[in-house]
C-alpha positions as CSV (number, residue, x, y, z in Angstrom):
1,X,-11.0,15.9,144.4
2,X,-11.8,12.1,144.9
3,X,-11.0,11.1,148.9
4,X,-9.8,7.8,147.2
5,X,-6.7,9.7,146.1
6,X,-4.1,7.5,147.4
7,X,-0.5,9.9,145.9
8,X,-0.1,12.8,148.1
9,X,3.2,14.1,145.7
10,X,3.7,13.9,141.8
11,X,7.6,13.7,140.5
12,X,8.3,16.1,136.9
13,X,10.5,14.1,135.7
14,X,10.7,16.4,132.2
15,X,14.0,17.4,131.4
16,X,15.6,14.6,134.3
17,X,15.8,12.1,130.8
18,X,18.8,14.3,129.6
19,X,21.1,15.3,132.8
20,X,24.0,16.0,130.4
21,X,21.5,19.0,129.3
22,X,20.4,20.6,132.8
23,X,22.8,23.2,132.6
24,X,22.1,24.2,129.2
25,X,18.2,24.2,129.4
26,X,18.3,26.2,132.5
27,X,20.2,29.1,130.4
28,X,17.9,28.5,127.2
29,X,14.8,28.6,129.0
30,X,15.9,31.9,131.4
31,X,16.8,34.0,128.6
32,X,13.6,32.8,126.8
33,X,11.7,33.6,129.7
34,X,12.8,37.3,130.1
35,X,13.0,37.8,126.4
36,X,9.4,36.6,126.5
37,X,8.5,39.1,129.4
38,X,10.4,42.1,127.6
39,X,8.4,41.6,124.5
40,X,5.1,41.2,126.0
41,X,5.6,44.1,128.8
42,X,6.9,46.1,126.2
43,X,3.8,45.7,123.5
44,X,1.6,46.6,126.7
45,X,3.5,49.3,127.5
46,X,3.4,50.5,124.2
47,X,-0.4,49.9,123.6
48,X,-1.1,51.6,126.8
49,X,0.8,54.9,126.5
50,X,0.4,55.5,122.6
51,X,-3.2,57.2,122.2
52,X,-3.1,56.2,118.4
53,X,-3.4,52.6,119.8
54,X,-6.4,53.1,122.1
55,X,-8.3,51.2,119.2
56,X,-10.2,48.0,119.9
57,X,-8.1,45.9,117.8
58,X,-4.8,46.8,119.7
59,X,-7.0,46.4,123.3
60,X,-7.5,42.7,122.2
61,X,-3.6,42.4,121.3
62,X,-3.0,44.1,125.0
63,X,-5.2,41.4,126.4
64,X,-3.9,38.5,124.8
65,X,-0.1,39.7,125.1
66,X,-1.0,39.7,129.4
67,X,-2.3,36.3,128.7
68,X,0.7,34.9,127.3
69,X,2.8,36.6,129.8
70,X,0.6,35.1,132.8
71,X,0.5,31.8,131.0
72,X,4.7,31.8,130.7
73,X,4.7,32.8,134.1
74,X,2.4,29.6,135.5
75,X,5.1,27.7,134.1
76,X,9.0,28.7,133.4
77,X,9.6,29.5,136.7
78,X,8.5,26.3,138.3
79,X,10.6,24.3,135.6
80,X,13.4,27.0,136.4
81,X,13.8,25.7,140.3
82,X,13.0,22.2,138.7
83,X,16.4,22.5,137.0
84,X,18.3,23.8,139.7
85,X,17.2,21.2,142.6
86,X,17.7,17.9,143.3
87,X,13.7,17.3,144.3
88,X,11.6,17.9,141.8
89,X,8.1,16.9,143.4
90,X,4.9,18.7,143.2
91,X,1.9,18.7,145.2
92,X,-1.3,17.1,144.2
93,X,-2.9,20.4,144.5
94,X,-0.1,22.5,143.1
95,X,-0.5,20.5,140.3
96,X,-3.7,21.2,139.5
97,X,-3.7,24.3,140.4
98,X,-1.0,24.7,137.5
99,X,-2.8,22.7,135.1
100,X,-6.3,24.9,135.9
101,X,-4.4,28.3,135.2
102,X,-2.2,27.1,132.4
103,X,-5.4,25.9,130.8
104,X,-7.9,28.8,131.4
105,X,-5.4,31.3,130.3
106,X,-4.5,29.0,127.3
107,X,-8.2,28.8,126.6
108,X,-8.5,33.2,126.9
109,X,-6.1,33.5,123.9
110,X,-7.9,30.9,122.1
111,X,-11.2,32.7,122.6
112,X,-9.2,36.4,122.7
113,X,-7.8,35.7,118.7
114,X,-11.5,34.5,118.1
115,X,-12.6,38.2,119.4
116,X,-10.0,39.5,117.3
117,X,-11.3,38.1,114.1
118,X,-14.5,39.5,114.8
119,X,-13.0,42.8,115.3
120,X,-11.4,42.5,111.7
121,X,-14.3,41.5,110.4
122,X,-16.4,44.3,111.8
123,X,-13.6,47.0,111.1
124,X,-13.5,45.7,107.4
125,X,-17.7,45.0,106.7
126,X,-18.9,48.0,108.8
127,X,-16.0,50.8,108.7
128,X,-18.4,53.7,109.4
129,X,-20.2,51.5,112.2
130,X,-17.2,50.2,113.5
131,X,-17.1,52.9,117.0
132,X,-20.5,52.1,117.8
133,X,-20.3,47.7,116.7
134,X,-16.6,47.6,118.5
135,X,-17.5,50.0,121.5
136,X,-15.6,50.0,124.6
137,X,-18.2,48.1,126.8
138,X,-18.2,45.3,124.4
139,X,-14.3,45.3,123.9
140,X,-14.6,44.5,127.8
141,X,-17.3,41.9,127.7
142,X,-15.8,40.2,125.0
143,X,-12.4,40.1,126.7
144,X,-14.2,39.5,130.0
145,X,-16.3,36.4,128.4
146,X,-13.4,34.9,127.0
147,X,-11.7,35.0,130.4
148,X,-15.2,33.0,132.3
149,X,-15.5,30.1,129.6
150,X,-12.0,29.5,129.3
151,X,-11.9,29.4,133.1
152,X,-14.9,27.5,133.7
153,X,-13.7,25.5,130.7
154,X,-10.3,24.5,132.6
155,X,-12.2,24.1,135.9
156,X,-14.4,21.5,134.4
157,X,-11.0,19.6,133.0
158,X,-9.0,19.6,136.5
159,X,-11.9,18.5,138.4
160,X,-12.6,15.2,135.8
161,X,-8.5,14.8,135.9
162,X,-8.3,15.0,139.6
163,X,-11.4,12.9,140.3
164,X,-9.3,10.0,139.4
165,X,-7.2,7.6,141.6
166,X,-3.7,7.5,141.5
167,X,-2.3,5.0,143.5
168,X,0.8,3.5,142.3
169,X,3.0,5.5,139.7
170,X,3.5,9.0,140.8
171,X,5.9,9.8,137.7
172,X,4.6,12.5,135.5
173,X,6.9,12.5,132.1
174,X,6.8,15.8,131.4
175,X,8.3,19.6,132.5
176,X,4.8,20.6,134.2
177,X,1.3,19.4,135.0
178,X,-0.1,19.0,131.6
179,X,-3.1,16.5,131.0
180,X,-2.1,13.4,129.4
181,X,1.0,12.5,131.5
182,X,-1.3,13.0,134.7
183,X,-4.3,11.0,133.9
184,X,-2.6,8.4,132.8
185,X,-1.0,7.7,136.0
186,X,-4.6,7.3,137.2
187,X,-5.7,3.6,138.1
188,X,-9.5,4.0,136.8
189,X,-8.5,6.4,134.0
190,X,-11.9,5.5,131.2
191,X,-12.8,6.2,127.8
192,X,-15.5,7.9,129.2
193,X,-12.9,10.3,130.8
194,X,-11.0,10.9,128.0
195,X,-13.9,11.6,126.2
196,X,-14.8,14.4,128.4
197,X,-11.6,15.6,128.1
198,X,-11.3,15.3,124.1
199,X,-15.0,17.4,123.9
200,X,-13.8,19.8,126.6
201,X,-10.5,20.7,124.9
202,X,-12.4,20.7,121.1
203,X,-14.8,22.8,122.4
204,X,-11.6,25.4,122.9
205,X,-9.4,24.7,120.3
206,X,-12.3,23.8,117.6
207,X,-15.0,26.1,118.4
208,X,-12.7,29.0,119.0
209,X,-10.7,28.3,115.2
210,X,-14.2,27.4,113.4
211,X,-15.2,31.6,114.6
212,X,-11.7,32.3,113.2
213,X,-12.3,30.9,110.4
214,X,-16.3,32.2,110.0
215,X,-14.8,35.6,110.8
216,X,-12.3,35.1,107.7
217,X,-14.9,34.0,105.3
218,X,-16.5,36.8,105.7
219,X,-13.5,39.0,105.6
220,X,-12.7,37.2,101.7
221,X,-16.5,37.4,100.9
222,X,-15.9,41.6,101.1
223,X,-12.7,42.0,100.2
224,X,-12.8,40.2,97.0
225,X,-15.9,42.7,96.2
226,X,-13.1,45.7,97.1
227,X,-12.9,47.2,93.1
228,X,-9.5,48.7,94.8
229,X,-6.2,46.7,94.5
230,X,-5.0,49.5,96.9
231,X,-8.2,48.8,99.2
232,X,-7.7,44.7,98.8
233,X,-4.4,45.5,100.1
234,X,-5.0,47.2,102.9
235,X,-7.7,44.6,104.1
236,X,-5.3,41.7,103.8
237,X,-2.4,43.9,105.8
238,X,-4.5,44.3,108.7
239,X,-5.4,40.6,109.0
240,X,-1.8,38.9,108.7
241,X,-0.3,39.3,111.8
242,X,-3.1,37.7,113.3
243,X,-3.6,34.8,110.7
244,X,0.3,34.3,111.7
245,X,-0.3,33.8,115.0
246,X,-3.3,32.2,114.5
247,X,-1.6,29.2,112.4
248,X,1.2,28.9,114.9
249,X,-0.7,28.7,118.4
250,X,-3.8,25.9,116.7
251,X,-0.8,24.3,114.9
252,X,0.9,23.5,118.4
253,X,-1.8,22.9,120.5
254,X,-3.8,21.1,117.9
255,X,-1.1,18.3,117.4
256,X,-0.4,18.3,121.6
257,X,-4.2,18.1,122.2
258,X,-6.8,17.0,119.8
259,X,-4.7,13.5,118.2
260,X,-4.8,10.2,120.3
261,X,-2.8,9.4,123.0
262,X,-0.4,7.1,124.2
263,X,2.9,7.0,126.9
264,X,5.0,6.9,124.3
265,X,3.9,9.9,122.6
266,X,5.3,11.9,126.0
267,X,8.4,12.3,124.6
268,X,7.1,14.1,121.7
269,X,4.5,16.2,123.6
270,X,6.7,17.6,126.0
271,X,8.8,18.9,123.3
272,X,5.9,20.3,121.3
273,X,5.5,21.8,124.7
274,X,8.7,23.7,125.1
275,X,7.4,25.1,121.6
276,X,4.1,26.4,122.3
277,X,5.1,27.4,126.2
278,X,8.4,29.5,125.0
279,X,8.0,30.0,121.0
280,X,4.4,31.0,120.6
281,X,4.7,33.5,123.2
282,X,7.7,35.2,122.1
283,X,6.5,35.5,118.6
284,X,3.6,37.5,119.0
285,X,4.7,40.2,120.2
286,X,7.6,40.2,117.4
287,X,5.0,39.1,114.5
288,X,2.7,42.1,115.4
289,X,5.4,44.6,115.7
290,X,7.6,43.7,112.7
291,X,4.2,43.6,110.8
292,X,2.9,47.1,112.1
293,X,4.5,50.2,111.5
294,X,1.9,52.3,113.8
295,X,3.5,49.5,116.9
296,X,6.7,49.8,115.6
297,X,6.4,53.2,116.1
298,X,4.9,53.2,119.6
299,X,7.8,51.0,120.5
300,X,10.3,53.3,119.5
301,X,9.3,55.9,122.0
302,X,8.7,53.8,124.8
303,X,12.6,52.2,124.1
304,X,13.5,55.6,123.5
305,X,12.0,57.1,126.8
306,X,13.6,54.5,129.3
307,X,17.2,54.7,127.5
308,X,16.8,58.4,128.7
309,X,15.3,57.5,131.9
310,X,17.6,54.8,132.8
311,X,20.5,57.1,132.9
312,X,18.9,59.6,135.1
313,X,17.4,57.5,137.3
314,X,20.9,55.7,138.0
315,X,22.4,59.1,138.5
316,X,20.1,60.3,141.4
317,X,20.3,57.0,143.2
318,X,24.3,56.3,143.0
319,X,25.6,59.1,145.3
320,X,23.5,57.8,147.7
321,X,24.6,54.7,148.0
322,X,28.5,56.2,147.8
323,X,27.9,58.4,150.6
């Protein structure tokens, strides 16, 4: 951080543009927000006690479902309070301390759904190499590398955003500490800054889709050789629920973070915002599971096991608090 820092407190002023709304946000938001952490918890749970899902392609899905979950979590429950108080200030440093989690975990999917198409890829090219190619240990480093870069990747951004001055305007127009509403509070805020910045969050978004995309060539390079209709089928099937998500989390981000900027695109950011912070994150879980009959499966029995557990457990506990 830059000694010259002269604003000690930022002010999200977000959702403060439609007071008539608080009330109705907060409710919206909440009921996202647990939906969001019942789907996610539940396609982990799922994953985790279902032995026909110990397969690399469903660790990768575990991964990037905790991902989304941590990445809902850096940021609902601050706009939450934010609704509810009359003082909706933030530190300098928790601000970037938001904006450097929300953006390495953001990065982690973005490099996790890359891993993923390589998986496919792999599972489809080399089906009778695919244990040894797709081994445990290299589930774990990919999942492990994604994690570093997209860390190291949102460390790099929050120390160029917070290396800036801001001395007069301590306004951010937005729900949470996202990049374009902070640096341009900043007095010296460059082209050579935003250029940084732009590279930075290419390198994420662009490189990450172009290894999508690389992955998928190659996926329609073999499957188009399948002589099966039956076989070209199959292929396809395994690779939708991803290419779903896949067009809806570059979609969003791509439109928030790779066009030019200016204030009075705020407005329209922070809504694509609420999209990709609440929306995206919700629908994977629900894209992979309506999608996949082996996860529906799995989810049935986990439901089914805590509808039968919830009644016990609630009959051993109530005479004791009767007593």
């Amino acid at each position: 951080m830059g000694n010259h820092t002269a604003v000690s407190t930022f002010l999200l002023w977000g959702f403060s543009s439609f007071p008539e709304l608080q009330d109705l946000l907060f409710v919206v938001i909440c009921v996202s927000h647990v939906i969001i952490l019942v789907a996610n918890v539940s396609t982990m749970v799922a994953i985790q006690v279902s032995h026909s899902l110990h397969t690399p392609m469903y660790f990768f899905l575990f991964g990037l479902s905790l991902s989304e979950t941590c990445t809902t979590m850096v940021i609902l429950p601050r706009t939450l309070v934010d609704l509810l108080s009359g003082s909706k200030t933030i530190s300098v440093a928790e601000c970037a301390t938001q904006m450097f989690f929300f953006f390495g975990l953001a990065a982690n999917n973005c490099f996790i759904m890359a891993a993923m198409s390589y998986d496919r890829y792999t599972a489809i090219h080399s089906p009778l190499q695919y244990p040894i190619l797709m081994s445990r240990k290299i589930c774990f480093q990919l999942m492990a590398a994604s994690c570093v870069v997209g860390f190291l990747i949102s460390l790099s951004i929050v120390l160029i955003v917070f290396d800036l001055s801001f001395c007069h305007n301590n306004t951010i127009q937005h729900f949470f500490c996202d990049i374009s509403p902070v640096v341009h509070l900043a007095c010296d805020y460059t082209s050579h800054h935003a250029l940084a910045i732009f590279l930075l969050s290419a390198f994420v978004l662009v490189g990450s889709f172009v290894l999508i995309m690389i992955s998928y060539v190659f996926i329609m390079s073999v499957v188009v050789k399948m002589p099966s209709a039956n076989g070209r089928y199959k292929a396809f099937s395994t690779c939708s629920s991803h290419l779903t998500v896949v067009s809806m989390h570059y979609g969003f981000a791509g439109f928030v973070y790779l066009r030019p900027k200016s204030s009075d695109a705020f407005c329209e950011d922070m809504l694509m915002a609420v999209t990709y912070t609440m929306l995206t994150p919700l629908l994977n879980p629900i894209v992979y599971s309506l999608r996949n009959k082996e996860m529906q499966t799995a989810l049935r029995k986990v439901l089914g096991s805590a509808i039968k557990i919830l009644p016990q457990f609630t009959n051993k506990k109530s005479p004791e608090y009767f007593k």
